[in-house]
N, C-alpha and C positions, 0 to 999 in steps of 0.2 A: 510428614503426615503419617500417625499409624495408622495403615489400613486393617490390622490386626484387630482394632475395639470394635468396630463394628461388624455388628449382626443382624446376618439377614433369616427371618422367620420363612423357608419357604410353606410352611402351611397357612399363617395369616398372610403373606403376603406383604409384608413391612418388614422394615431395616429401623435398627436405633445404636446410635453412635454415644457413647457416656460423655457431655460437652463438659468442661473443667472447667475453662478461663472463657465466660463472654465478654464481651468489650460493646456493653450499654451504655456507657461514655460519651461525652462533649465529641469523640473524631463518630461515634455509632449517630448522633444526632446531625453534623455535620456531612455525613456522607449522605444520610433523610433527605435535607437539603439540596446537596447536588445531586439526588435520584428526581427528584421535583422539577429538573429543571431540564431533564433528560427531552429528546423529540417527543418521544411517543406518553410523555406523564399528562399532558391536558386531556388527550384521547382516553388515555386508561384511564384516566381520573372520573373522566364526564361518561364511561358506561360502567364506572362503578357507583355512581350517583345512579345512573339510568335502572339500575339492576334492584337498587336500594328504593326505587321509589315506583318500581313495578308493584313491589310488594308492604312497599311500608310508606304513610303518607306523616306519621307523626315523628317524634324523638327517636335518634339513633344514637348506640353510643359506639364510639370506634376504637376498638380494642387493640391497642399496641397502634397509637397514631402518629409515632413519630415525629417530623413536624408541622403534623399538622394539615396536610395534604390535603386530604377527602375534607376538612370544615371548613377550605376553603370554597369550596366545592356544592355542598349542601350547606344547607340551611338547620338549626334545629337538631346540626350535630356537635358532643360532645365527645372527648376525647382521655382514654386512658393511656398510659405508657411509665414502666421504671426507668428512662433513661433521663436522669437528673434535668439535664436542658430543657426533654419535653416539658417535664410537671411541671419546672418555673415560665417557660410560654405559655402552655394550656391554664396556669391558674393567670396569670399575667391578663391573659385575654377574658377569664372567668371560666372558662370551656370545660377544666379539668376535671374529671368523676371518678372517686375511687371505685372501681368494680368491685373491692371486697365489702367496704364498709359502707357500704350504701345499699339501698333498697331496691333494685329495678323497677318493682311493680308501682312502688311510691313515687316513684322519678316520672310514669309514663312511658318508661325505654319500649317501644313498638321492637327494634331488630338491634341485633349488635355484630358487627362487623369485625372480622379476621383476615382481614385482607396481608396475606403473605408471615402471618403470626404462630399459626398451630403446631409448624415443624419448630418453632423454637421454644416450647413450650414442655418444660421435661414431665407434667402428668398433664395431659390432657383434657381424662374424665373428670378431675378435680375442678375445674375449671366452669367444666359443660357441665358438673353439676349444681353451677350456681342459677347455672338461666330456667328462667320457669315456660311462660309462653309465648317467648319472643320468637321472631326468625332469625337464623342464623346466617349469613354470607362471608364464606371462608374463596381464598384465593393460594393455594400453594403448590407446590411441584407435584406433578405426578409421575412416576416411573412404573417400567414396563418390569424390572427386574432386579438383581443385584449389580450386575454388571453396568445397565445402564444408571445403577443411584453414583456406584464409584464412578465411571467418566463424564458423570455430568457436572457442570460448571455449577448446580446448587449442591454439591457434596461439600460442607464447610463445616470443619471439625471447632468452629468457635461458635456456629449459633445453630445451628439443626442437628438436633434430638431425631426427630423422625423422620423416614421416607415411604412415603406411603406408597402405594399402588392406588389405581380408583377403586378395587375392589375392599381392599383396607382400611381409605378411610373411609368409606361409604357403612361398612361395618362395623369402624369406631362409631359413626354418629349414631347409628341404628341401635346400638348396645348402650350409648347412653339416652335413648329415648326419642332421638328423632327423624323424621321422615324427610327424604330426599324429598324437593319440589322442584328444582332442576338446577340441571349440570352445563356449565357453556366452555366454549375452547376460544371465546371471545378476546382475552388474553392473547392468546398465541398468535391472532387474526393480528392485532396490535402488533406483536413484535417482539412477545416472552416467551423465550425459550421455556416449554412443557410445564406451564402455568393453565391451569384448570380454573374455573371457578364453580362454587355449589351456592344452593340453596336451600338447606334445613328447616321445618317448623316443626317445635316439639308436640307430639302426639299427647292424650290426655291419658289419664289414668283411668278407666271404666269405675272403678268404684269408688274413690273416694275425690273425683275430680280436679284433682288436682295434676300439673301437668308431668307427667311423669312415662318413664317406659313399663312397660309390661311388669306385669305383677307375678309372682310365685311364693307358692307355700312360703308360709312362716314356721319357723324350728325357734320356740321359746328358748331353747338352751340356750342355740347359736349366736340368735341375734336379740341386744337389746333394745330398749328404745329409741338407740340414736339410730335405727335401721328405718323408724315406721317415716311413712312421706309425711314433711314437714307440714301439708296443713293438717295432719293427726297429730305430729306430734308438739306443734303450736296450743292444741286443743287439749295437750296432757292426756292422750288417748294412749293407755297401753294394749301392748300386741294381747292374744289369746292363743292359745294353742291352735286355735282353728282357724287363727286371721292368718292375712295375706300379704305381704309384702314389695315393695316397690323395687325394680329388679338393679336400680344404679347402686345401691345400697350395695347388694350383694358384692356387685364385681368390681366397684371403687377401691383400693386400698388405699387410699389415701385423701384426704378433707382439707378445706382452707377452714382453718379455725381463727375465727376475728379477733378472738381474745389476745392468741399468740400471736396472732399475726403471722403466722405460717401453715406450711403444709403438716398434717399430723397422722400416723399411720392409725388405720382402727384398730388395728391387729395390737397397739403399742411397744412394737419395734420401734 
């Protein structure tokens, strides 16, 4: 294990590990499996159902579902995952949604679920910049500090990218646009070692309503059209010197581009 790639930000408050080789694989879906079948998985299952329908009564979609866990669980949930096994159960079953190529708003998706997914996720904001006005219900480790991310038993140099603090990811989600609506340690109650869980709903954009974070000056040089918020620039609205612009835009560097079907830098690095 090198403990030499990872870096800890003490001013944000986060650690990020550069992961090379993950193993999303037939044994990654099999292991899904025997975590399913664990004491405490009916428990933690049914207050993440519980959590999920405090605040959402329609479609969820559950983002990185493994095998499938939480639909067995709720009702009206669907299920995404790169782990080859998952997407032939989930389509098997019908469940399966691709989160890029599909619409959220056209789907009806009410909340979409992270349950133990966001440290394995090497851009984050990329991701959160797809959701418009859903809630969000994230579930991952939280650490007090460097030391505690390296002796902690979720220090795994083959699937976590990041280690947050509460303080860091609370200010990941607030930088891409959405509001804490609460935080539970209901997890740990269960029997998960410094497992957190949140509750995000993204904030609206004051002027042009759409769901978005805070807005700042526009600089016509700087930024083109692909910066203005998508329901402008659905509507072929270009920026002005005087407009205003949508703040994910700015500190994103990086986009899921459906065409490529990948992540693409703006900057075109």
């Amino acid at each position: 294990m090198n403990n030499d790639l990872f870096k800890w930000d003490d001013n944000k408050k986060v650690g990020f590990y550069p992961v090379k080789d993950t193993w999303y694989n037939d044994r990654y879906f099999e292991a899904s499996v025997e975590n399913s079948k664990s004491p405490i998985a009916k428990e933690l299952n049914e207050f993440r159902r519980t959590i999920i329908n405090k605040y959402v009564k329609g479609k969820v979609l559950d983002f990185g579902s493994g095998c499938g866990a939480l639909l067995d669980y709720r009702d009206n949930t669907l299920g995404y995952d790169i782990c080859p096994k998952s997407v032939k159960m989930l389509k098997a079953k019908g469940l399966f949604y691709d989160f890029y190529l599909n619409d959220l708003d056209k789907e009806k998706i009410e909340g979409i679920s992270f349950f133990d997914v966001i440290e394995h996720i090497q851009y984050p904001k990329a991701i959160l910049s797809c959701v418009n006005g859903q809630y969000i219900f994230a579930s991952l480790p939280i650490f007090r500090d460097k030391n505690h991310a390296l002796g902690s038993k979720h220090f795994k140099i083959n699937e976590h990218f990041w280690y947050f603090t509460d303080y860091s990811f609370i200010n990941l989600m607030e930088s891409c646009g959405f509001n804490l609506i609460e935080r539970s340690d209901e997890e740990i109650k269960i029997g998960r070692e410094d497992i957190y869980t949140y509750v995000f709903k993204k904030a609206l954009c004051g002027s042009c309503l759409w769901c978005s974070p805070p807005r700042l000056p526009a600089d016509k040089k700087k930024y083109s059209k692909d910066y203005i918020c998508l329901e402008r620039r659905n509507k072929e609205i270009r920026i002005k010197k005087t407009d205003i612009i949508c703040q994910y835009y700015v500190n994103i560097d990086k986009y899921w581009d459906p065409d490529k079907k990948a992540f693409v830098s703006r900057t075109g690095d």
